[in-house]
N, CA, C and O of each residue as an XYZ file, in Angstrom:
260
protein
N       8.760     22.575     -7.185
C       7.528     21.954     -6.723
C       7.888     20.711     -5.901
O       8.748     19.941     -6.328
N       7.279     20.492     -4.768
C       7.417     19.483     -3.920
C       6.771     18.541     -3.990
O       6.403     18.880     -5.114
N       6.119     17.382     -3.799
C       5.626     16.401     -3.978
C       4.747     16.307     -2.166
O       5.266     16.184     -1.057
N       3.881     16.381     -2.406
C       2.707     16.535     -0.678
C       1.750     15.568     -0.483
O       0.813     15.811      0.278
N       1.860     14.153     -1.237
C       0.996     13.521     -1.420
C       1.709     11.788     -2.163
O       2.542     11.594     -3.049
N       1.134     11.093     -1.545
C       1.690     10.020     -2.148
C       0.201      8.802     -2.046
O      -0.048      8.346     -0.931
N      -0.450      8.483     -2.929
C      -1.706      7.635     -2.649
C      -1.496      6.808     -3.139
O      -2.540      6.518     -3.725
N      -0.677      6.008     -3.385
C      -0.139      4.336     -3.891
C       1.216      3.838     -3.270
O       2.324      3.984     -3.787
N       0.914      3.164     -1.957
C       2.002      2.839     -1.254
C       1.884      1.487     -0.639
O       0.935      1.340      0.132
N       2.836      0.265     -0.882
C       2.149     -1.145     -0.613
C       3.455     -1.199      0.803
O       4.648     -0.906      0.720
N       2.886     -1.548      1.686
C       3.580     -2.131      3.757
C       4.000     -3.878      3.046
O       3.923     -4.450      1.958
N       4.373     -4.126      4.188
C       4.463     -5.690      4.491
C       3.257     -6.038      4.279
O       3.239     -7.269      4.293
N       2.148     -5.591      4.074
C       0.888     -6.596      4.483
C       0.423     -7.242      3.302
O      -0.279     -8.249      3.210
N       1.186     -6.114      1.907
C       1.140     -6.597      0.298
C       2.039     -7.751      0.143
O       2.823     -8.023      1.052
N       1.993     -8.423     -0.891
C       3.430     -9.599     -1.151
C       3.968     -9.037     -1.977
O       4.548     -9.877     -2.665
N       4.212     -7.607     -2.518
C       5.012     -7.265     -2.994
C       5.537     -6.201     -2.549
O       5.575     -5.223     -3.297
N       6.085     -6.119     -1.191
C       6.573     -5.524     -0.351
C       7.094     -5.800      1.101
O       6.338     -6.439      1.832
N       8.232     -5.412      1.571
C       8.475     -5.904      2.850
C       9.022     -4.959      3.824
O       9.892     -5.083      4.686
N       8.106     -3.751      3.376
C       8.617     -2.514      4.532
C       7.403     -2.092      5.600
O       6.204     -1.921      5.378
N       7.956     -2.017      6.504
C       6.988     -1.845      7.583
C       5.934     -0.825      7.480
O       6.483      0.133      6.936
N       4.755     -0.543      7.709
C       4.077      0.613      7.229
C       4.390      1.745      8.538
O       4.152      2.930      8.303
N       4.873      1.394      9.779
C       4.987      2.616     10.626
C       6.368      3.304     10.099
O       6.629      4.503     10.199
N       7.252      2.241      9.482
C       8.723      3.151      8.785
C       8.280      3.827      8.058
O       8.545      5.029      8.066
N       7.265      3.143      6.988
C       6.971      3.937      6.125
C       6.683      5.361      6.155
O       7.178      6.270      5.489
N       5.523      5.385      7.326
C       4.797      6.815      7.207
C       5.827      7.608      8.299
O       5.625      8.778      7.971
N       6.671      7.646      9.247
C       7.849      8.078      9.470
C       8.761      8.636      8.778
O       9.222      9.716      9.145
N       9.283      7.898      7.432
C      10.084      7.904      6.392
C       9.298      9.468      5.373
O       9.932     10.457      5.007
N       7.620      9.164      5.122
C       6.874     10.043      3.993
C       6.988     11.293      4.852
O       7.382     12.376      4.419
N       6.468     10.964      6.580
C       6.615     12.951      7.228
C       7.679     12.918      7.588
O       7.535     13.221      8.772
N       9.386     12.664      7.335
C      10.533     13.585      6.914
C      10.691     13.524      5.847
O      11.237     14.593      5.572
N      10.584     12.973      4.979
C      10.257     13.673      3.959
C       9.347     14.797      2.656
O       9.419     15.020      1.447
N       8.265     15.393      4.226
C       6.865     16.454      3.709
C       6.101     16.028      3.517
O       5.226     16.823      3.861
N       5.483     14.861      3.001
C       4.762     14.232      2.852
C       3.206     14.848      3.780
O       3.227     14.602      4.986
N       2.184     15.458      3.345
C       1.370     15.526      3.952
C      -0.018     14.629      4.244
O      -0.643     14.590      5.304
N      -0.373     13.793      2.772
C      -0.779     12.950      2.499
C      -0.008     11.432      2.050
O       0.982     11.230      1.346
N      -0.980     10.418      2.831
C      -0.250      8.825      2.654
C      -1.921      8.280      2.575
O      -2.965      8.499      3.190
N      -1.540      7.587      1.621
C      -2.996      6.286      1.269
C      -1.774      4.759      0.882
O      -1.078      4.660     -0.129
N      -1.846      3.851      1.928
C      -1.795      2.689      1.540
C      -2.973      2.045      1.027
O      -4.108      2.119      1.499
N      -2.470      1.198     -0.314
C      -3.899      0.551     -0.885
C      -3.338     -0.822     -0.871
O      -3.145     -1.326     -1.977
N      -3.081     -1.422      0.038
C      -2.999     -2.624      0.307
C      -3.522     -3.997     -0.417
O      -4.717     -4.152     -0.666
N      -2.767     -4.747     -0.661
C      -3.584     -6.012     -1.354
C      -2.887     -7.315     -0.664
O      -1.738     -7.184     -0.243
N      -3.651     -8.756     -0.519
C      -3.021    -10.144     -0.418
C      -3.280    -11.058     -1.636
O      -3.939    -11.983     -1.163
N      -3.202    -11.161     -2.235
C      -3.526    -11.915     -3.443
C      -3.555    -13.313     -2.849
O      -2.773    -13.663     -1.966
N      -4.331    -13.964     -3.282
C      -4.417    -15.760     -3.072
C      -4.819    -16.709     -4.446
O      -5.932    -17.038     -4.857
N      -3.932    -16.906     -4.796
C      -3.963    -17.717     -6.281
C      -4.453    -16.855     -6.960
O      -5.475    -17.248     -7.523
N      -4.132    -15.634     -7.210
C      -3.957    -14.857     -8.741
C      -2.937    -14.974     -9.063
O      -1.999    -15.297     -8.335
N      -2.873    -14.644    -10.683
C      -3.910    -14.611    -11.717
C      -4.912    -15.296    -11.651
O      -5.126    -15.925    -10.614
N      -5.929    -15.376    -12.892
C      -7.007    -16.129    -13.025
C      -6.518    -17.583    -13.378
O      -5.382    -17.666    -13.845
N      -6.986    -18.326    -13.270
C      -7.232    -20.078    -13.327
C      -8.317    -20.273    -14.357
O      -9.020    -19.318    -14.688
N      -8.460    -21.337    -14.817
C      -9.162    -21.895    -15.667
C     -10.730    -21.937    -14.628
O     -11.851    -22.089    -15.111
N     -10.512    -21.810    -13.551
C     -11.675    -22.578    -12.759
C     -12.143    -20.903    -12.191
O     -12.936    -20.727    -11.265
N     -11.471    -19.787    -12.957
C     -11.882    -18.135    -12.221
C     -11.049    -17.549    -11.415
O     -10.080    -18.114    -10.908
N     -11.461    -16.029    -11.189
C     -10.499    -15.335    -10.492
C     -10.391    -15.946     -9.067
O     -11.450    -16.043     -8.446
N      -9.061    -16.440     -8.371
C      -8.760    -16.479     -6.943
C      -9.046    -15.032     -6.456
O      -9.301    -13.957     -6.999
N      -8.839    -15.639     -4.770
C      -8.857    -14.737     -3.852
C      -8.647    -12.948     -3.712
O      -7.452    -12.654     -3.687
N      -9.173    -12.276     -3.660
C      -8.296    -11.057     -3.421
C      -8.539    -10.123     -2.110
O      -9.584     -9.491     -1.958
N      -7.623    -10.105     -1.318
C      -8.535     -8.906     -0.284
C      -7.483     -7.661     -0.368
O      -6.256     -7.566     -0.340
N      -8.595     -6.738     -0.486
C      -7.704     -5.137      0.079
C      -7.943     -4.770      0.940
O      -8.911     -5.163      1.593
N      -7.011     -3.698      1.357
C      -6.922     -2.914      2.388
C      -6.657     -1.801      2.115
O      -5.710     -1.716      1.333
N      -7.310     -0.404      2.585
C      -6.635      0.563      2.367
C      -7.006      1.491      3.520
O      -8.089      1.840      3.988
N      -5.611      1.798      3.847
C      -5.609      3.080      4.659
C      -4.912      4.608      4.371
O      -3.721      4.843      4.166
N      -5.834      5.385      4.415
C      -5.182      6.734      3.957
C      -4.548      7.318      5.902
O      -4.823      7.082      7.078
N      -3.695      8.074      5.158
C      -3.569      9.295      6.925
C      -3.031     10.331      6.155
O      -2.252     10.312      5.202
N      -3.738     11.466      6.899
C      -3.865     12.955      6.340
C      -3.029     13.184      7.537
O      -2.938     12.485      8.545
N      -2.302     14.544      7.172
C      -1.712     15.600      8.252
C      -2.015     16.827      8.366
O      -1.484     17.515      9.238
């Protein structure tokens, strides 16, 4: 069984990551990959604080083949 799908994938644009997202999806179709969903995040002062949750923005981009 092959693996045709990958829907949790963080680019440079996450801070816990520093791979380009065009390598990326280059990298997923040689390797079969038919489906890619980046779910992107920037966090800004998370965790929570005494004063509430900081910042969060997502991003997500899927690409089908």
């Amino acid at each position: 069984m092959s693996i045709k799908a990958d829907c949790h994938l963080h680019s440079s644009f996450s801070g816990d990551s520093q791979a380009p997202m065009p390598e990326m999806i280059d990298k997923g179709l040689a390797l079969g990959l038919e489906t890619m969903c980046f779910t992107e995040h920037n966090d800004f002062d998370y965790p929570r604080t005494e004063e509430g949750p900081g910042t969060i923005i997502y991003r997500i981009d899927c690409i089908l083949r």
